[in-house]
C-alpha positions in Angstrom: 46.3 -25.4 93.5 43.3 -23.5 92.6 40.3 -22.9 93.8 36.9 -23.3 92.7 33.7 -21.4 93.4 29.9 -22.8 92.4 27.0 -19.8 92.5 23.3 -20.2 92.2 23.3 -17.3 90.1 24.8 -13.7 89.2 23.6 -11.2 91.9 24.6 -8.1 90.2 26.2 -7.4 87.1 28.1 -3.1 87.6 30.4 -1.1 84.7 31.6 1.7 85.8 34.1 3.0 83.2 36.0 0.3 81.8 35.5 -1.5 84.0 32.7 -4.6 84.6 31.5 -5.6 88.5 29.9 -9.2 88.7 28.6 -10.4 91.9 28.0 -14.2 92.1 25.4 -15.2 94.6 24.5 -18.3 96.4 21.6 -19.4 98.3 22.5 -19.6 101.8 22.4 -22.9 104.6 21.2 -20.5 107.4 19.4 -17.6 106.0 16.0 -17.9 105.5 13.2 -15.1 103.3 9.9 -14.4 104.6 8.7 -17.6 103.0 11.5 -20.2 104.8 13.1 -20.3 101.1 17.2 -20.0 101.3 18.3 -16.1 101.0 20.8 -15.4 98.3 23.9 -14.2 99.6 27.0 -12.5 98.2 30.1 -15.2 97.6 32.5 -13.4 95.1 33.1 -10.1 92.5 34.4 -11.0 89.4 36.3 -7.7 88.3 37.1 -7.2 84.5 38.0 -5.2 81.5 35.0 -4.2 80.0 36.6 -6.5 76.3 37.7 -8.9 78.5 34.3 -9.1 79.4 32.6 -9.0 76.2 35.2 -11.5 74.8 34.0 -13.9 78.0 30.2 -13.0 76.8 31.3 -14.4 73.5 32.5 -17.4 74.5 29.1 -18.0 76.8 26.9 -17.3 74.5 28.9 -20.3 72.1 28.4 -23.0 75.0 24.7 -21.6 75.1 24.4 -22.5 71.6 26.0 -26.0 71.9 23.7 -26.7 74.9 20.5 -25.6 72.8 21.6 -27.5 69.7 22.9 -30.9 72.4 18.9 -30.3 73.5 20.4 -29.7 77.5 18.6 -26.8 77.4 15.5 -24.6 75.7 15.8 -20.6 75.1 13.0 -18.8 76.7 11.5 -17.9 73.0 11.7 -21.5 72.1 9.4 -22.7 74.9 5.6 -22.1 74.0 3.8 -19.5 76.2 2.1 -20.6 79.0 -1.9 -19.2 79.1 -2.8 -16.4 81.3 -4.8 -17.0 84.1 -6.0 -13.8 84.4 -7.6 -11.6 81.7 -6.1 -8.7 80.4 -9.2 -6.7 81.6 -7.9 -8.0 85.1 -11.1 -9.5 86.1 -10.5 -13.6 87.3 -13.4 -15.2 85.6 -15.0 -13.2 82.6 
């Protein structure tokens, strides 16, 4: 049997040497921030060969591609940019 892990998100992403460190993060049940949002906490490293890892970069960035072509998702440079709200002289309101 095997298990399976979900993550909100990659904490931390090390190479030292040949090697590549990736921490994958959750947001905690119990753990609160400052602002009574969920605290992410460490779940799992992911240890690799850096080519192992670049070949597993290659393969993500393919399903990235599908999921922008399948609409599922938009890349940051395809979404228009939103206005500032403040100007650059930094002063709200002139």
């Amino acid at each position: 049997m095997s298990s399976e892990l979900y993550v909100d998100g990659i904490g931390e992403i090390t190479i030292t040497n040949s090697i590549v460190r990736i921490d994958m993060m959750s947001l905690s049940a119990t753990e609160k921030d400052g602002e009574n949002n969920p605290k992410p906490v460490f779940r799992q490293r992911i240890i690799m060969p850096t080519d192992v890892f670049a070949n597993g970069v290659e393969l993500m960035q393919q399903a990235l591609n599908g999921l922008v072509n399948a609409g599922a998702v938009h890349r940051f440079s395809d979404v228009e940019k939103v206005p500032r709200l403040v100007p650059t002289n930094g002063v709200a309101g002139s």
